[in-house]
C-alpha positions as CSV (number, residue, x, y, z in Angstrom):
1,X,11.2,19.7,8.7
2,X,9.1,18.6,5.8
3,X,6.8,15.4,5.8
4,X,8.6,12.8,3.0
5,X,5.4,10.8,2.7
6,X,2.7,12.1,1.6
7,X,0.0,9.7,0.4
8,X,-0.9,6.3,1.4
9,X,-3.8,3.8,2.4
10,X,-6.3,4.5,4.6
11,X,-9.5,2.0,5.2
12,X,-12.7,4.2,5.0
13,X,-14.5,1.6,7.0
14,X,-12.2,1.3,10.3
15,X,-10.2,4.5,9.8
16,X,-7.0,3.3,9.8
17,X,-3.8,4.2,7.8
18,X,-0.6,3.5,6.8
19,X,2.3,5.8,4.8
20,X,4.7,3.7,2.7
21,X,7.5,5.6,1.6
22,X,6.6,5.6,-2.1
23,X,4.7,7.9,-4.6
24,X,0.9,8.0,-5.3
25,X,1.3,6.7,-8.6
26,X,3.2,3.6,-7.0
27,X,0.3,3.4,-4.4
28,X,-2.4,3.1,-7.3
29,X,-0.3,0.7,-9.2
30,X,0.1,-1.3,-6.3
31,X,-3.9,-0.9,-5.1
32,X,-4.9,-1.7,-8.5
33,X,-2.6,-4.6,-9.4
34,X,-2.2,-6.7,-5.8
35,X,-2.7,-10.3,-7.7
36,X,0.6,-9.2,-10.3
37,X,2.9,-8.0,-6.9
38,X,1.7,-11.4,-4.9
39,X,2.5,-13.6,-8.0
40,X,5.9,-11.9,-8.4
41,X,6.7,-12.0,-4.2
42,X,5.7,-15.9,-4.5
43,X,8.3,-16.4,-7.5
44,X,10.8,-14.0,-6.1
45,X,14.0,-14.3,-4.1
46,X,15.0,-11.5,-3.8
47,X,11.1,-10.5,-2.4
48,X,9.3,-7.4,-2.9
49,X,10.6,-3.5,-2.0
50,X,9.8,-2.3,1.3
51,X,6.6,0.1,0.5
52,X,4.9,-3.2,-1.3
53,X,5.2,-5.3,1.5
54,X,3.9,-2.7,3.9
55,X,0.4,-2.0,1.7
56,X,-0.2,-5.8,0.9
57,X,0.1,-6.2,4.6
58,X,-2.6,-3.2,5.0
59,X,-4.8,-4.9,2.1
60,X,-4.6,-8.2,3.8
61,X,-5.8,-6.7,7.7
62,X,-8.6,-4.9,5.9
63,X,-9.4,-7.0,2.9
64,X,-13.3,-6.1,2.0
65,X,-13.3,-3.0,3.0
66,X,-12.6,0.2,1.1
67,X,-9.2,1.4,1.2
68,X,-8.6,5.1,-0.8
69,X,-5.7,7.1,-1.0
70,X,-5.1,9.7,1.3
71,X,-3.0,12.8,1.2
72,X,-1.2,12.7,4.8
73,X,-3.1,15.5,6.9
């Protein structure tokens, strides 16, 4: 059976990772613009998809350190 996810975040200085179901474009939007998805979560009723949640999560546990892309091994 073939692996869905493919990319996601992993922190280069603890080694950690985490595979949102979305596509590495969406991950470098997402990496790139965390201030525009937090001001539309706090103005939002509906909240933010699944996959957004999950890496601003990941950016908050590991926020100074250097988080990359990563191609699941």
């Amino acid at each position: 059976m073939p692996r869905l996810v493919k990319y996601g975040y992993r922190c280069e200085d603890c080694q950690r990772a985490v595979w949102p179901a979305t596509t590495r474009t969406e991950l470098q939007w997402l990496r790139d613009r965390q201030h525009i998805a937090r001001e539309v979560e706090r103005h939002s009723s509906a909240g933010l998809d699944t996959w957004m949640r999950e890496g601003l999560e990941f950016f908050d546990h590991h926020a100074g350190h250097d988080v990359s892309i990563a191609r699941h091994p």
